[in-house]
N, C-alpha and C positions, 0 to 999 in steps of 0.2 A: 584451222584450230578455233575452239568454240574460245574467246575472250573469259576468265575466272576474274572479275570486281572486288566482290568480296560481299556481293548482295545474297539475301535471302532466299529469291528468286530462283526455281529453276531455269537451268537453262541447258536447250535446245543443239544434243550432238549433231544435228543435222539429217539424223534419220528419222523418223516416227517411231516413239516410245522410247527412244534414249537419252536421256538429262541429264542432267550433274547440278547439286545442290551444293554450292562451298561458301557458305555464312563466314566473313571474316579472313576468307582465302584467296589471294592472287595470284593469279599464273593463265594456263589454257591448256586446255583438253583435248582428247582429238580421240575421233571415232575412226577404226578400219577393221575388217575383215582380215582374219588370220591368213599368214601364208604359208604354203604348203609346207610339212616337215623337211622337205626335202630344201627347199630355200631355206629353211632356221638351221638348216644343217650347216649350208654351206657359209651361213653369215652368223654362227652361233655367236650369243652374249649372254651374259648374268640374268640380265632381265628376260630374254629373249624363250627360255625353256631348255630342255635336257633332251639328248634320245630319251632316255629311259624315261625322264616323265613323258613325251608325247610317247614311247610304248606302254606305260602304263593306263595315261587315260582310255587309247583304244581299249586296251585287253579288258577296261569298267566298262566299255560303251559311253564312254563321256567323250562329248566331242566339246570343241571350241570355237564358237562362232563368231565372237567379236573382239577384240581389243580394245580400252580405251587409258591411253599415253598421257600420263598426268605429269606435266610440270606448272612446279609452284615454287614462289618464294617464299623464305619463312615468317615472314611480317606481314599483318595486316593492315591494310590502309587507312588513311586515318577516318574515322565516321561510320567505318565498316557496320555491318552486322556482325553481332556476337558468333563465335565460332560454334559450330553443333561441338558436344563435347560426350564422351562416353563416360560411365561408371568409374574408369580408372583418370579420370581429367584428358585425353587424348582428344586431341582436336579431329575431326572427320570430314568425309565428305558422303553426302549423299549418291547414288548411282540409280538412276531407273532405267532398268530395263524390263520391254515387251514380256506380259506375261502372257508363257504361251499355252496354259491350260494344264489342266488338272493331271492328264498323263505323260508330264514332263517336266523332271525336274531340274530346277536350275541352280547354280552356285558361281561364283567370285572367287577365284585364285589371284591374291594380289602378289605382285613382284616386285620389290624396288632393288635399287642399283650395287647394293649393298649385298647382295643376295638373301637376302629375308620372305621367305613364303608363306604368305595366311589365307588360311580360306574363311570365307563367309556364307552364311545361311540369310536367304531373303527373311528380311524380316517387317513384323507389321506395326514396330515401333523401336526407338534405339534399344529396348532390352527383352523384347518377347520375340521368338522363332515365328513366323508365317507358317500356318499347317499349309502343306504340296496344295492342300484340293481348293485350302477359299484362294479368289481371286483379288490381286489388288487393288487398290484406289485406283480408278480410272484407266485398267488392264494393265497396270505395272507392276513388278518385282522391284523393292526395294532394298538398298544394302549398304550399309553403312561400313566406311572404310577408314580407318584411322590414315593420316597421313602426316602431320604434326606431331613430334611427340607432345610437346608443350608450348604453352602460347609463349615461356622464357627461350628464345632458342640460346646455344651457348655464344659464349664470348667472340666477336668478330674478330677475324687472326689480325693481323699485325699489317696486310699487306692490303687493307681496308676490300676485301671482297667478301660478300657475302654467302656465308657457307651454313647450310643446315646439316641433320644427323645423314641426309637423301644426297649430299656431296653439295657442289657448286652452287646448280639447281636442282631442288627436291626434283627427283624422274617418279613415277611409281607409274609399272603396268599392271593392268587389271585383265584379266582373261575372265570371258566370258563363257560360263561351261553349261552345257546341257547334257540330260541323259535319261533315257527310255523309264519312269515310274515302271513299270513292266519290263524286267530284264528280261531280254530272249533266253538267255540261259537260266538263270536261276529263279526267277519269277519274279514277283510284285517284292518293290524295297519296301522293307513291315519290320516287324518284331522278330520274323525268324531268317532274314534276308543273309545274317551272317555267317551264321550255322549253315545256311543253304550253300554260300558261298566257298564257305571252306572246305565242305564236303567234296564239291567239284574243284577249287581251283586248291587247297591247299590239305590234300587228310592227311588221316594219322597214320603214320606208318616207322617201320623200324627199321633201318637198313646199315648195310656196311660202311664203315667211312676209313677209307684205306688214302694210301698218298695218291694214290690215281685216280679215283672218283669223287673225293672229299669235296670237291668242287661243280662236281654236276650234278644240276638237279633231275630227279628221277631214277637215278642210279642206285645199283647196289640193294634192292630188295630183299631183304632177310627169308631165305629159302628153312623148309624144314630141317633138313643137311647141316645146316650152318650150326642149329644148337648144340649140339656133341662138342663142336668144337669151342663155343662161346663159353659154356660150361665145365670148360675143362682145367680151367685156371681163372682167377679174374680178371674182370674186362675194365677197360673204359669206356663208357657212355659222356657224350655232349649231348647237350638239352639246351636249344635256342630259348628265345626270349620273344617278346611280343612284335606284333607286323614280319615275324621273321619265318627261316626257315634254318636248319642244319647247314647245308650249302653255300648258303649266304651270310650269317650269323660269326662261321668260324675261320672263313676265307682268306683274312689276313693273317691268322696263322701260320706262324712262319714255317717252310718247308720241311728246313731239316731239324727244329724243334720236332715235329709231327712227327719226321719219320724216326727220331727215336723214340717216342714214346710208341711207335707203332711196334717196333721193331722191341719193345722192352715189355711190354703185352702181347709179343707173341703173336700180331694180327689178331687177337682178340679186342677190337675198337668199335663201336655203334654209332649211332646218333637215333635219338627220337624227333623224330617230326610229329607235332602236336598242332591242335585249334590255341589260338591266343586269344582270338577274340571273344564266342560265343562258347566255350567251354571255363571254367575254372580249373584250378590244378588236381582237384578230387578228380573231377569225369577224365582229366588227362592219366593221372593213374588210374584209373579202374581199368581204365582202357588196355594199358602197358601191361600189367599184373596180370591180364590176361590172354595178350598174347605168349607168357612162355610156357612150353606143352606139359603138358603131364609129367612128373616124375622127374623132372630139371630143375637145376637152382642154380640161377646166376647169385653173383654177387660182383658186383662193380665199385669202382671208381669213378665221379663227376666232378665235370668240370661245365659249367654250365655259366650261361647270360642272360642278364633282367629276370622275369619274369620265370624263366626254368630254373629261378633258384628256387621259385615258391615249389615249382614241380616237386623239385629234388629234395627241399624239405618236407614234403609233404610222402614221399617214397620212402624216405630213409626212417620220420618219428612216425607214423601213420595215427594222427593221433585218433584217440577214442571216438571225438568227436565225427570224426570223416568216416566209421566203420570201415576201415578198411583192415582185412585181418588176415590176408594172405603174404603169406612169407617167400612167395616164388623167386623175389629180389633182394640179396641183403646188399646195402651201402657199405663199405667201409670209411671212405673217407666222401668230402665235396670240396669243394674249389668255387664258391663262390663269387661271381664276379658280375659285378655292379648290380647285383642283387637287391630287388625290393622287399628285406626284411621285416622292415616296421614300413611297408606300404610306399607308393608316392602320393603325395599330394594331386599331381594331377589325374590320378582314375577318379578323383570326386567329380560327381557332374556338373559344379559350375567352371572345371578346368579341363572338360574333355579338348577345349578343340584346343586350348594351350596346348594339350599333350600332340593333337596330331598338328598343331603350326608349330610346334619343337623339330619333332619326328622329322617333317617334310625340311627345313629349314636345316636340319643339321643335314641331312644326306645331300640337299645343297651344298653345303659348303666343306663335307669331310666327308667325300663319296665313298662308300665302301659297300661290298658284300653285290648283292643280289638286288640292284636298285630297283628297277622295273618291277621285281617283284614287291620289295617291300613299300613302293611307294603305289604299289595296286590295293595292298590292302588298309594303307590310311584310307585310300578316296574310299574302298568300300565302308569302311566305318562312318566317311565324312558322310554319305550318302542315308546310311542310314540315321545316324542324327538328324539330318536334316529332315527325316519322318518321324523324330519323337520318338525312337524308338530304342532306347538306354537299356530294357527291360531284355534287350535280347543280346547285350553283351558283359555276357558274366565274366566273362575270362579277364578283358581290363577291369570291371567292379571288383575282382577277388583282390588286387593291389588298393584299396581303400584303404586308408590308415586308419581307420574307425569303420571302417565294413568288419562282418558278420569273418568272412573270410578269413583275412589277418588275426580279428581277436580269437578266434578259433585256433589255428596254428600255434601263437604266442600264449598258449596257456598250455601246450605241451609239454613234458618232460624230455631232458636228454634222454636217448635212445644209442650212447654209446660211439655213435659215427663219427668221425674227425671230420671236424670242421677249421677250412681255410678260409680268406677274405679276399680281394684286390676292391679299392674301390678309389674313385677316383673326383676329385676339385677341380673344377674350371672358373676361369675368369673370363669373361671374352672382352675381346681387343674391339672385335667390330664393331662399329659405332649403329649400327645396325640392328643386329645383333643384341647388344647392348638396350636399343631404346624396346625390342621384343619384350625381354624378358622383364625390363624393371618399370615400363609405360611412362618413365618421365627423361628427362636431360638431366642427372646429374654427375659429380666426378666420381661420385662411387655407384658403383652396380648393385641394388638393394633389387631380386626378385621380388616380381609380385606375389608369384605363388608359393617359394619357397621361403621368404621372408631374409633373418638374418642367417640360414642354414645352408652351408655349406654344398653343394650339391654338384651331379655330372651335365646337368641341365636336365634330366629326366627325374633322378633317383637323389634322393638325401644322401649324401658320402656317410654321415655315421651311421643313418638306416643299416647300412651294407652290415655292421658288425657288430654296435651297441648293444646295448641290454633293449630287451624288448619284453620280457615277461616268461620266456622259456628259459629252462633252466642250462640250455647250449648255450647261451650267450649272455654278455659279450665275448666275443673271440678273441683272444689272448694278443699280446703285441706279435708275440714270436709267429703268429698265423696267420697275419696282417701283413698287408702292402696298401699301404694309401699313398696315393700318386698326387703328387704337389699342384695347385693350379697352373702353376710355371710349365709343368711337360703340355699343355697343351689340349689332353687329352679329355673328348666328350664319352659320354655314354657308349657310342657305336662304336668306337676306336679302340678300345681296353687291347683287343687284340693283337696290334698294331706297335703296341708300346711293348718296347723289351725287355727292361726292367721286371715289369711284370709277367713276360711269357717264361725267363729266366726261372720267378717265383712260381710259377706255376709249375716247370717243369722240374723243381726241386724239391716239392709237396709231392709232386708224386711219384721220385724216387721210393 
C-alpha cells in the first residue's frame, strides 16, 4: 500500500500513471485489478458491487479495470498540507489515471462502506469537466474524490477510538471505469446518444399488465384485438417514472392489491412504457394519442410515479401550450405518487450528477424493481454528461423547476380530472448517506440541494401537491397521503409502503 503523509505531492500507486493526491490526508492506498464477477459473487460486500450493477455496466459496455482501496483517518497531521477542498468545503483526494485517448471514455465509481455511490467525471480542474478528446497534463485523467466530509470530524465516542462518518477507518473504493466513445451498438456518446439509446434498449410501447406478466419485461404487447376490449369500460394505465420502466417501476406492488384492482377493471389494466430521458412528457404523449386506432376512445384511470406524473398531467389538461388536441384519451381520475409537480431541483444542470449519485445510492441501499435495468440507464446518462452533452436530454430538463416545461404545465387550467397525491419525507439514519446529501458533519441533515424542504431524496414532498400556479392544485387534504419521515420510505419505495398502497387502492374505488 502506497503511504498517504499528508503531502502535497503526488504519489506513486505503483503502476505507471496512477497517483493519488491527499493534501492534509493520512492513511494508504492501494492499487489492484478488478476480480472477476464471479469471485465478487462469491465474496460479496457493500463496497464490493452488485449483480446487477456488474450486469448493468456490461449491458453499457463499461468495463472496470482498476481499483484503488482508500483507507484514511480523519485527522490531519500536524504541519500537513492544506486539504484540496471542493465548492461545498468537502475535503478530497486527487486520482490519476492513464489517459488512454480520445476514443475512450473514462469515469470513477466511488464506493464507501456505508454504501454511498458517486460517480466522477475526469476533470481538468476542481470545477470544469475535461472534454473526452483533450488530453491530460502529462497523459493523465484526473478526478477529484470527496473523502472527508469536513475537516470537524464529529465527536470522539466515549470508548476513546477514533471513528469517522467511513466507520472505524474511512474505507472508500474507487472503481475504475472505461468505455468504447464509439458504442458498438448505438454509436458515438454525443448529443443524441440517449434517444439512440432508448430507442434500442428501452422504446415506447403500450402493453398489457395483468397479475402474470406485470413483472416481465417485454411481455404483453398491445395487439389490435385488444382495443374493443380496453375501450369497452374504463381502464387503468401505470405510467413509470424516470431511469425506469412499467415492469420495474410497479413491482413492489403488492399482489393481491393488483389482482383486485385487476379483477375490478375487468382486465382492462395497461402500462406505458415511455423515453425518460431524451424525450419530454409532450413527445411522450404525442406518441400515446396516437397509438389508439381510429374510431376508439379510451378513458382511464392513473396511477403513476415521478416523472409519469408530469406524463399524466400533461394527457389528462393538454394544455394550449403543448397543441395537443386530440381527445382519443380521457382521464378521469390520477393517483399521483411522488410526482414532480413544481419540478426537482436536481434536473438543473449544476445537480445533474446529485440526481444520478441519488438514484444509484438509493438502489444501493433500498433494492427494488428492475435494478440492472435502472442502473443501466443512469451510467448511460452518466456517460453522456461526461460529453457535454445536456442538450440531448430533454426528458430530465422537462422536471426543471424554472424550465420552460414546468412553467408551461403550471399555467394550465383544471381540466375537470380527479386528482389524488402520495408523497413521501425521509430522514436518513445512514451516516453516509447523511454526509451525501448535506456535504458537511452536522447533527441535523440540512440538504444541499434541497435546502430546508422537505423531500423523498429525489422530489420536494410538497412539490407532489402544493399550489403551483394551475388551478388543480393544491390537492385537498382528503386526496393526500404524505408519508411521515419515520416510515422510512425514499422515492423508489412508495410502492412498498402499505399505508399508501391502501390509499391508492381506495381512490380508486
Amino acid at each position: 500500500m502506497a503511504q498517504l503523509t499528508g503531502s502535497s505531492q503526488a504519489i506513486s500507486l505503483g503502476e505507471s500513471g496512477y497517483a493519488i493526491k491527499a493534501p492534509g490526508i493520512r492513511g494508504a492506498a492501494a492499487l489492484a485489478r478488478p476480480r472477476s464477477a464471479a469471485d465478487r459473487a462469491r465474496s460479496r460486500t457493500a463496497t464490493d458491487g452488485t449483480d446487477a450493477l456488474d450486469s448493468a455496466l456490461a449491458a453499457a459496455h463499461v468495463t472496470e479495470i482498476r481499483q484503488v482501496e482508500l483507507r484514511l483517518t480523519p485527522q490531519s497531521p500536524s504541519g500537513a498540507a492544506a486539504a484540496l477542498r471542493s465548492a461545498s468545503g468537502q475535503a478530497q483526494v486527487e486520482l490519476q489515471v492513464p489517459d488512454l485517448g480520445p476514443d475512450t471514455g473514462q469515469l470513477v465509481l466511488a464506493c464507501d462502506e456505508n454504501g454511498v455511490l458517486t460517480w466522477h467525471l475526469p476533470v481538468k480542474d476542481q470545477l470544469g469537466v475535461q472534454s473526452p478528446t483533450s488530453r491530460g497534463a502529462g497523459g493523465v485523467k484526473r478526478f477529484f474524490i470527496p473523502v472527508i466530509p469536513s475537516s470537524q470530524g464529529p465527536a470522539a465516542p466515549a470508548d476513546g477510538t477514533q471513528r469517522s462518518l467511513l466507520g472505524v477507518v474511512g474505507r472508500k473504493l474507487l472503481k475504475v471505469l472505461v468505455y468504447p466513445v464509439l458504442d458498438p451498438v448505438v454509436g458515438a456518446v454525443g448529443e443524441f446518444f440517449a434517444e439512440r439509446w432508448e430507442t434500442h434498449a428501452r422504446p415506447y410501447g403500450l402493453r398489457t399488465f395483468t397479475p402474470d406478466n406485470r413483472r416481465t419485461s417485454g411481455a404483453g404487447a398491445l395487439q389490435a384485438v385488444d382495443w374493443d376490449r380496453l375501450c369497452a369500460g374504463r381502464a387503468l394505465l401505470f405510467v413509470h417514472g424516470t431511469f425506469s420502466t412499467a415492469h420495474g417501476a410497479f413491482s413492489a406492488f403488492p399482489d393481491a392489491v393488483f389482482d383486485e384492482l385487476y379483477r375490478r377493471y375487468d382486465g382492462r389494466v395497461l402500462a406505458f412504457n415511455h423515453f425518460t430521458l431524451s424525450h419530454d412528457p409532450r413527445r411522450n404523449v404525442e406518441w400515446l394519442l396516437e397509438q389508439v386506432p381510429t374510431g376508439h376512445a379510451l378513458e382511464v384511470d392513473i396511477v403513476c410515479h415521478s416523472r409519469g406524473g408530469l406524463v399524466a398531467r400533461t394527457l389528462a389538461e393538454r394544455p394550449a401550450g403543448f397543441g395537443l388536441v386530440q381527445a382519443r384519451i380521457g382521464v378521469r381520475r390520477v393517483v399521483f405518487v411522488a410526482a414532480p409537480n413544481q419540478g426537482t431541483p436536481l434536473a438543473d444542470p449544476d445537480h445533474i450528477v446529485d440526481m444520478l449519485d441519488r438514484f444509484t445510492t438509493v438502489l444501493n441501499m433500498f433494492p427494488c424493481g428492475a435494478l440492472a435495468e435502472t442502473l443501466e440507464s443512469i451510467i448511460t446518462v452518466v456517460k453522456v454528461i461526461a460529453h457535454g452533452a445536456l442538450t440531448g436530454l430533454d426528458g430530465l430538463a422537462s422536471m426543471r423547476p424554472l424550465g420552460e416545461f414546468i412553467r408551461t404545465l403550471n399555467q394550465g387550467a383544471s381540466s375537470g380530472t380527479g386528482y389524488y397525491a402520495v408523497s413521501a419525507d425521509f430522514e436518513p439514519t445512514n451516516e453516509g448517506l447523511r454526509a451525501l446529501l448535506a456535504g458537511t458533519v452536522a447533527d441535523a441533515v440540512l440538504d444541499r440541494v434541497f435546502e430546508a424542504v422537505h423531500n423523498d431524496l429525489v422530489v420536494p414532498e410538497p412539490g407532489v401537491y402544493d399550489a403551483n400556479g394551475n388551478a388543480a392544485f393544491p390537492i385537498p387534504a382528503e386526496r393526500l397521503l404524505r408519508i411521515p419521515s419515520g416510515a422510512g420510505v425514499v422515492h423508489t419505495t412508495v410502492f412498498g409502503h402499505a399505508p399508501a398502497i391502501a390509499k391508492v387502492a381506495e381512490w380508486l374505488a
